[in-house]
C-alpha positions as CSV (number, residue, x, y, z in Angstrom):
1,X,-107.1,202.5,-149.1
2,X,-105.5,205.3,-147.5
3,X,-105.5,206.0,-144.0
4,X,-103.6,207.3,-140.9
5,X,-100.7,205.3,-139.3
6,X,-99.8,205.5,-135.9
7,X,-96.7,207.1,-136.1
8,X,-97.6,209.6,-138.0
9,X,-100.3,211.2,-135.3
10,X,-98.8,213.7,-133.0
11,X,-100.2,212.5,-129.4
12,X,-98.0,214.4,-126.9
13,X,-100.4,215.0,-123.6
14,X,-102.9,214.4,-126.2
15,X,-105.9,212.1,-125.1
16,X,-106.5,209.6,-127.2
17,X,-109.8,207.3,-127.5
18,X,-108.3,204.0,-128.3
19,X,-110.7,201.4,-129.0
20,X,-109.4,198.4,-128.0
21,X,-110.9,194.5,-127.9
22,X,-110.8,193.2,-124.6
23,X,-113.7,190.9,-125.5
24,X,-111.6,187.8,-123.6
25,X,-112.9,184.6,-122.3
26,X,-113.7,183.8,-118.7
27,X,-113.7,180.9,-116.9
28,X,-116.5,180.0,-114.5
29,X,-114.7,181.8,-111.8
30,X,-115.1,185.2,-113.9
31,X,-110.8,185.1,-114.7
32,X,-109.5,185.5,-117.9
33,X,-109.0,182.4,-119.4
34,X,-107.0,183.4,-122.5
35,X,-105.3,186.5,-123.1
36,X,-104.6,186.9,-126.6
37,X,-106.7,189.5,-127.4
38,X,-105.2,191.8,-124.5
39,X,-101.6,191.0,-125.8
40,X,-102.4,192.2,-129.1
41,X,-103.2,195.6,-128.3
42,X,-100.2,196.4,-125.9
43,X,-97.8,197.3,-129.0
44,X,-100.3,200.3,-129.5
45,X,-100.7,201.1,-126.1
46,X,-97.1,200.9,-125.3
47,X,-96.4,203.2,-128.5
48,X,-98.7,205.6,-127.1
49,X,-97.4,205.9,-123.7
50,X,-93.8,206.4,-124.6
51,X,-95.0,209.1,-126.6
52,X,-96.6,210.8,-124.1
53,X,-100.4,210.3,-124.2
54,X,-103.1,209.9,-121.8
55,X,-104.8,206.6,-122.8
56,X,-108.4,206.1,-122.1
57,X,-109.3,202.7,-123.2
58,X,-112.8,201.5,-124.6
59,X,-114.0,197.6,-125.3
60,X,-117.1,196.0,-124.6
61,X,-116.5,192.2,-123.1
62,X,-119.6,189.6,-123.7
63,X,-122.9,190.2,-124.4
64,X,-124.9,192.1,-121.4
65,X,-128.3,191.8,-121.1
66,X,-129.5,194.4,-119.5
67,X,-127.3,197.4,-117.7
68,X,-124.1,196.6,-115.6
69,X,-123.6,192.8,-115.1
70,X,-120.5,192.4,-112.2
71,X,-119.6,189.0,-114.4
72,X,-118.7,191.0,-117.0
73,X,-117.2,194.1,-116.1
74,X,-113.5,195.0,-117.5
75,X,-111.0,195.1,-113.9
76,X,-109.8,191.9,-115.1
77,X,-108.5,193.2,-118.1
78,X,-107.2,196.6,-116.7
79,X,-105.3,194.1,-114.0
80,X,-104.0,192.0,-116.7
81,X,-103.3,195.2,-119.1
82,X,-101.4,196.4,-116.3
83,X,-98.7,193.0,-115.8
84,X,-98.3,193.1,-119.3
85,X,-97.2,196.9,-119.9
86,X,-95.6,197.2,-116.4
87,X,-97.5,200.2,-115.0
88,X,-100.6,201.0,-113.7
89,X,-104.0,200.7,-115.5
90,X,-107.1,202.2,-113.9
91,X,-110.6,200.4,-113.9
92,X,-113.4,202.7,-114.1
93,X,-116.8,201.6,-113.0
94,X,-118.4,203.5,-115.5
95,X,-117.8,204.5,-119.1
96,X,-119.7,208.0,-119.3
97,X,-120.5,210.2,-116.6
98,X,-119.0,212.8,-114.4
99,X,-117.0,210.5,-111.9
100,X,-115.2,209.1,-115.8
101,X,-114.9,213.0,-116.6
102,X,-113.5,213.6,-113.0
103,X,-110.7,210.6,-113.6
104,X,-110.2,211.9,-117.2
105,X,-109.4,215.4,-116.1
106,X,-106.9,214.0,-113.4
107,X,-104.5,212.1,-116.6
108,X,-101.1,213.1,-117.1
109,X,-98.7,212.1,-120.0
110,X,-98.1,208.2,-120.5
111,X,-101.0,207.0,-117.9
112,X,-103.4,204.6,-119.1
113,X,-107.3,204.5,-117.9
114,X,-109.7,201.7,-119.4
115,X,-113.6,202.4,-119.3
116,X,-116.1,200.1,-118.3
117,X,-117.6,197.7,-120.7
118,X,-119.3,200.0,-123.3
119,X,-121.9,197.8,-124.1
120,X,-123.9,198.0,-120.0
121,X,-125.4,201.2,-122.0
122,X,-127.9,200.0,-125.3
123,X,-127.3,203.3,-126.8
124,X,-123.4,201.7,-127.6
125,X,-125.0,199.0,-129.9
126,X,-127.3,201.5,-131.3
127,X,-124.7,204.1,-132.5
128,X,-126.3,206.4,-130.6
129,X,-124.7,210.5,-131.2
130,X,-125.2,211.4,-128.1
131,X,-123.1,208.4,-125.9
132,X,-120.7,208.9,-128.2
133,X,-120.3,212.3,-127.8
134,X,-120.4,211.4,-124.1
135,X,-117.6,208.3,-124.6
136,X,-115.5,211.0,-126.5
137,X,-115.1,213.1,-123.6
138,X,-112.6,215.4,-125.2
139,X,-110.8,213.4,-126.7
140,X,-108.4,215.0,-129.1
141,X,-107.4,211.8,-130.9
142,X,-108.8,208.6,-132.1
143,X,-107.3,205.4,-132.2
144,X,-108.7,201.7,-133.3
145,X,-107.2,198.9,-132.7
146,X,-110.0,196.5,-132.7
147,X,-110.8,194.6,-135.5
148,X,-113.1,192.5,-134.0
149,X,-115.3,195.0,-134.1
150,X,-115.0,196.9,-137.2
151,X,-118.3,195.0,-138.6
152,X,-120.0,197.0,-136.3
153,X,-121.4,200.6,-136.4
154,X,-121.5,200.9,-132.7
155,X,-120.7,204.2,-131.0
156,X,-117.3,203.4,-130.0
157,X,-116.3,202.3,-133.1
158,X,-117.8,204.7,-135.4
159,X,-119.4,207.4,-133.5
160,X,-116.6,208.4,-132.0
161,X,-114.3,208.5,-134.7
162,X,-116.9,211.2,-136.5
163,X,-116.3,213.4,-134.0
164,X,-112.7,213.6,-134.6
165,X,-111.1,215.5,-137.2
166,X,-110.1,212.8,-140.2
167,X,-106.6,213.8,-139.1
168,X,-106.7,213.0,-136.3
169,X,-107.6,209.4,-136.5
170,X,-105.5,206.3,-136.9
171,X,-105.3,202.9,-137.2
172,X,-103.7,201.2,-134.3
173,X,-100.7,198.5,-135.1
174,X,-102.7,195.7,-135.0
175,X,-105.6,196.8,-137.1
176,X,-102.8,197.7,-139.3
177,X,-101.5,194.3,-139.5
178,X,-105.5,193.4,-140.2
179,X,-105.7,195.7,-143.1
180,X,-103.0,194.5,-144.6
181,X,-103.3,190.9,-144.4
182,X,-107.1,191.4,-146.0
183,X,-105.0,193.5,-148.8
184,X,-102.9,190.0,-149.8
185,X,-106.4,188.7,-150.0
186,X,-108.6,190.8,-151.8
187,X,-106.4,193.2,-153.7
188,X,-103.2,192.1,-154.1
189,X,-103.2,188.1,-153.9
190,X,-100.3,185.9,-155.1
191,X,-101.9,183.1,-157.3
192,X,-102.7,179.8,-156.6
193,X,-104.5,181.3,-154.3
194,X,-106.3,178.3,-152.1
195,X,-109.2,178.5,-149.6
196,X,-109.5,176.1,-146.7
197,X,-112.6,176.0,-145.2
198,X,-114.3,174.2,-142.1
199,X,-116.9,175.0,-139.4
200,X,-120.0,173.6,-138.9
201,X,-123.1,175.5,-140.6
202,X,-123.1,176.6,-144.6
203,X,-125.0,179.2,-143.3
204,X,-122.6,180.4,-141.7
205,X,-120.2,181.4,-145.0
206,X,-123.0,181.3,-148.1
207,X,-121.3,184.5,-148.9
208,X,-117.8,184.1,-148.2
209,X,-117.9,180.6,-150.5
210,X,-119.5,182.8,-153.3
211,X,-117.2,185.2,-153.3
212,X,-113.8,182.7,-152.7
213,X,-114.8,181.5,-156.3
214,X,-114.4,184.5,-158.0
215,X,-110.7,184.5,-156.7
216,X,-109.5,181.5,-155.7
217,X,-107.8,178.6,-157.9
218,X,-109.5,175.9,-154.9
219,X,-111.2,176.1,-152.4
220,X,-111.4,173.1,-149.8
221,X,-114.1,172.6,-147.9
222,X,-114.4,170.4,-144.5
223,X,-116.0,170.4,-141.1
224,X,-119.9,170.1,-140.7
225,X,-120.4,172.2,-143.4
226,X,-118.8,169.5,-146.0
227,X,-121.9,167.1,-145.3
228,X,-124.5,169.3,-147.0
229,X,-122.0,169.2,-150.2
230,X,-121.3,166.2,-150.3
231,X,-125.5,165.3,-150.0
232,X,-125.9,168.3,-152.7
233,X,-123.8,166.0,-154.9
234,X,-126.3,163.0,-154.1
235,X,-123.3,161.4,-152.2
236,X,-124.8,159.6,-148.6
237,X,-124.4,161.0,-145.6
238,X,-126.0,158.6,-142.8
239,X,-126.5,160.6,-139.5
240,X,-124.5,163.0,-140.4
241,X,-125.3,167.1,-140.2
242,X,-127.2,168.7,-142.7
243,X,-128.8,172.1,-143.5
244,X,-131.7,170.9,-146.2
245,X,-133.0,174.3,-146.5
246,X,-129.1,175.0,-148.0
247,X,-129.0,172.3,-150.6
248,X,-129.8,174.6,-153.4
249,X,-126.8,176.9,-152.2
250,X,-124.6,174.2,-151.9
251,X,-125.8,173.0,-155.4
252,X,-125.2,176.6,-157.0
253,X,-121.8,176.8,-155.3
254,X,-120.9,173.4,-156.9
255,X,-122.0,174.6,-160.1
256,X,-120.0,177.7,-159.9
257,X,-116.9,176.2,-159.1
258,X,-117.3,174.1,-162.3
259,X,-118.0,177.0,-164.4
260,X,-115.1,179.2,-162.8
261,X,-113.0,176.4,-163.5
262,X,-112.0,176.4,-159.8
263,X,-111.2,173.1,-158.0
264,X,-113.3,172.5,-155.1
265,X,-112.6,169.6,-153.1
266,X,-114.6,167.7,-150.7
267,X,-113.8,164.9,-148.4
268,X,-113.3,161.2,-149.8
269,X,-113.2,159.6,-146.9
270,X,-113.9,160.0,-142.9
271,X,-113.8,159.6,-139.2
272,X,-117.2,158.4,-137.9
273,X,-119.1,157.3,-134.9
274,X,-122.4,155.9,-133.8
275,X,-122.7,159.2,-131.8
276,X,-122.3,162.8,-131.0
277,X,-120.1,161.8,-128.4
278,X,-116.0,162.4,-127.1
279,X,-115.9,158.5,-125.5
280,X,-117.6,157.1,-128.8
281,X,-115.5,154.5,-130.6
282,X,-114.1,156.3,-134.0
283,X,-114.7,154.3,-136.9
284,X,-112.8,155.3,-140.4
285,X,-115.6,155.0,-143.7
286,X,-112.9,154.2,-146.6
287,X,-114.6,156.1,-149.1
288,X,-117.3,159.1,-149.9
289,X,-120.9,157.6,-149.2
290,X,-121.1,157.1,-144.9
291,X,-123.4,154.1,-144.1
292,X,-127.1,154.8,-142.4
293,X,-126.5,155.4,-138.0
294,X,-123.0,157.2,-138.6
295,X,-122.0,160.5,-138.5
296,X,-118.8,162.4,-140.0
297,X,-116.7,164.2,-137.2
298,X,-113.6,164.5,-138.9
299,X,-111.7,163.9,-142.8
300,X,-110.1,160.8,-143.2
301,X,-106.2,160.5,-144.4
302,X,-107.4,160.2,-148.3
303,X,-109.2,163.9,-147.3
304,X,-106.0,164.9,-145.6
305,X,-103.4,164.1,-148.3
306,X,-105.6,165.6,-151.0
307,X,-105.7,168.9,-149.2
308,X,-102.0,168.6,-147.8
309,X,-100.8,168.3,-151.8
310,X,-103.5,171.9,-152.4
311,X,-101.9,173.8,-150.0
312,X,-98.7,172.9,-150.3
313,X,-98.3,174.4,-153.9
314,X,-100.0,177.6,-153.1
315,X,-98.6,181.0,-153.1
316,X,-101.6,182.3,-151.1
317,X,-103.5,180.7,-148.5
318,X,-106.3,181.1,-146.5
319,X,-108.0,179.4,-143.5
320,X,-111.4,179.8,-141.5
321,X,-113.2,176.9,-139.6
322,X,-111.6,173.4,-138.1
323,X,-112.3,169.9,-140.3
324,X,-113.8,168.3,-137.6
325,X,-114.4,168.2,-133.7
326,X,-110.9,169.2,-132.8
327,X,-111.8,169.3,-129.1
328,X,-112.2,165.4,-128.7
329,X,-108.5,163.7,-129.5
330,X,-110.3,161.0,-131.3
331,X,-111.9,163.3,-134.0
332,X,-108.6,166.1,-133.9
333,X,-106.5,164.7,-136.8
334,X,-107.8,166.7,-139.7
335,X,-107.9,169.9,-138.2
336,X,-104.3,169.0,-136.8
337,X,-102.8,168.1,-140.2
338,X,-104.3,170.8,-142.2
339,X,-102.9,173.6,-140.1
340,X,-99.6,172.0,-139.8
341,X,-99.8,172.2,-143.8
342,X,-100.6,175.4,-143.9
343,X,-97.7,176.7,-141.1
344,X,-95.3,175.0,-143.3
345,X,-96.1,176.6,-146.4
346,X,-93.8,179.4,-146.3
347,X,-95.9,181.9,-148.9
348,X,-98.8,184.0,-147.5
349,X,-100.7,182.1,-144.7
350,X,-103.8,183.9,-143.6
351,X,-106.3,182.7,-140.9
352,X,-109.5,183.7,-139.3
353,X,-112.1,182.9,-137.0
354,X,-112.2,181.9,-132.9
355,X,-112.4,178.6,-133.9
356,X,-109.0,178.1,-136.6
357,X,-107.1,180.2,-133.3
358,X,-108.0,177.5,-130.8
359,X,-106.9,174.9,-133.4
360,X,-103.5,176.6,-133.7
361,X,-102.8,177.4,-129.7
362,X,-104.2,173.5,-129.2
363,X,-101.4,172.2,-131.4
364,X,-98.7,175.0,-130.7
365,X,-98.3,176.7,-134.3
366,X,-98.5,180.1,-132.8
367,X,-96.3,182.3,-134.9
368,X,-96.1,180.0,-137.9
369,X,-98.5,181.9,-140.0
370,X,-98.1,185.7,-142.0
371,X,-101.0,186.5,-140.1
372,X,-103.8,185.3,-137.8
373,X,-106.8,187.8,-137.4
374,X,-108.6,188.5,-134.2
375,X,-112.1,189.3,-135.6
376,X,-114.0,185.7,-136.7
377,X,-116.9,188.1,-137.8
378,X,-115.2,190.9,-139.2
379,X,-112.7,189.0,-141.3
380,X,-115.6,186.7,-142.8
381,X,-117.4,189.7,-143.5
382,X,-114.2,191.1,-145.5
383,X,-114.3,188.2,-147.1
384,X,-117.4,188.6,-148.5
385,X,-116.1,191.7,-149.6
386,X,-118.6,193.7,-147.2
387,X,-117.4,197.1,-146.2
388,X,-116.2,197.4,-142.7
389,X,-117.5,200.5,-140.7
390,X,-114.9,200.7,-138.6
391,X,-112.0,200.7,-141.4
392,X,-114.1,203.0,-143.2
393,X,-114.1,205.7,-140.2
394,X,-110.2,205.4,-140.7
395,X,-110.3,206.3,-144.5
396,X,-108.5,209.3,-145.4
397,X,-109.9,209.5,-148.9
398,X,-111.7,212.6,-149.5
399,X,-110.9,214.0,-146.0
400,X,-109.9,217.3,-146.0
401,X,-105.7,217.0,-146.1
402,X,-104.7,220.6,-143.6
């Protein structure tokens, strides 16, 4: 997979499209209320200053209905942006138009513009040639740094970059990092290789469990999703969730596993209550069957050693998905214990998905891992060894090489 780097594109006074992923949380009050994603793009950004670019910035933040929506337009970002790098960031009110060609004629080497959340126009979505012949504005490089949205054929992400020469298009730092940590995974993976994961709906990874056990030596398997397993295997479940319409799935994954010769562990025992609830009274079941009126919210210590003693002889390891209902303290000790394990294993840790990052910031294991992606959807989706449109916009393969 060959593609440009950073360094390697001349951006002088250039202007360069960078698409970024400002797609933050906000509180009720419309204020970011975690930054991560905005930190993770200011290595690129910074780069690109020093060396003299003008920066025009596009993300898309939340999911607008219908046109402009004041809740979720991107000054918050640019204001945020702008602490972190130490200079001014301007907020445009608009992505395309003649007032965004006015402030784009205006840039000078090193300043930094961000346009307005990309996704207030349909067309972005779509992958409309036309808005993104508007976005690009003439731009004279392309930049993406957002792997969050590399699953997507959008116009910012895609659409854009065809309008650039191949050579003129790079990979930003941290979609570097990305590629490279899905390269351990897929292409180059140090063996045992052991898959952890969690979540609440099978639904949600039939694909990325199918294709885990063509690679994996064992995969582990917790959260809400463990319950239609373990009723696949005819075990009891009581109240707890299940997806009947993926038993069969569940059934064929077992059955795969077996043939494949790949461990595939469930839980043994849990953490129950009476109800869906953070006050109600946990309860541990001492074994795999859980009694009628119960349901499973977390693994039990039996779960927790089993998986602890998987992880800990691995070479390569990856996470998606918490083991239970980390949020309530009552039902947090699974997820807790497993990503403790897997920060101390000092091989290849890899982990994905909104959900695995809250677990980590929750229990302050930031920077204990080889890697910890910022695209829940894009990373499954490599997983399942699905081709990423906006990785593929980046490929140098086959482009013309003057």
């Amino acid at each position: 997979m060959r593609f440009q780097k950073l360094g390697e594109l001349d951006v002088a006074n250039r202007r360069v499209f960078v698409r970024v992923d400002f797609n933050v949380p906000l509180d009720e009050m419309g204020r970011i209320a975690e930054d991560t994603r905005i930190r993770a793009a200011v290595p690129t950004i910074q780069d690109l200053v020093k060396r003299g670019a003008q920066v025009v910035l596009a993300s898309h933040l939340g999911r607008p209905k219908k046109g402009p929506e004041e809740g979720l337009r991107l000054a918050p970002c640019a204001k945020r942006l702008s602490e972190l790098l130490g200079k001014p960031v301007l907020a445009l009110r608009e992505c395309v138009g003649p007032e965004v060609a006015k402030a784009l004629a205006a840039l000078k080497a090193g300043d930094v513009v961000l346009l307005e959340n990309v996704r207030f126009h349909p067309e972005e979505e779509k992958g409309d040639a036309a808005f993104a012949a508007q976005l690009a504005n003439g731009a004279e490089r392309y930049v993406n740094d957002a792997f969050g949205t590399a699953h997507r054929a959008h116009a910012s992400v895609t659409g854009v970059a065809a309008l650039i020469p191949p050579k003129a298009r790079a990979a930003g730092l941290l979609m570097e990092k990305e590629i490279a940590a899905l390269d351990r995974l897929l292409a180059n993976v140090q063996k045992p290789f052991v898959a952890v994961l969690g979540g609440a709906k099978v639904s949600d990874k039939i694909k990325v469990v199918d294709q885990l056990l063509d690679r994996v030596d064992a995969l582990l398997i917790g959260g809400g999703m463990a319950y239609t397993f373990l009723a696949a295997q005819g075990r009891k479940i009581g109240a707890s969730k299940l997806e009947k319409e993926r038993l069969d799935v569940a059934k064929a994954a077992l059955a795969k596993a077996a043939a494949r010769k790949v461990r595939l562990l469930l839980p043994v025992d849990h953490v129950v209550a009476a109800s869906f609830a953070e006050n109600a009274p946990p309860e541990r079941i001492d074994g795999v069957d859980i009694p009628e009126g119960k349901l499973g919210l977390d693994v039990g210590p039996k779960t927790i050693a089993a998986f602890q003693k998987e992880i800990a002889g691995a070479k390569t390891v990856v996470w998606n998905g918490p083991l239970g209902v980390f949020e309530w303290a009552s039902f947090a000790a699974g997820s807790k214990a497993i990503a403790e394990a897997i920060a101390a294993n000092r091989n290849t840790t890899v982990v994905g998905g909104g959900d695995s990052v809250a677990v980590i910031e929750k229990f302050g294991l930031e920077g204990r891992f080889t890697h910890v992606s910022t695209g829940g959807g894009a990373f499954l989706e490599a997983l399942e060894g699905e081709t990423l449109p906006g990785v593929q916009a980046l490929l140098l393969d086959g482009a013309a090489q003057d």
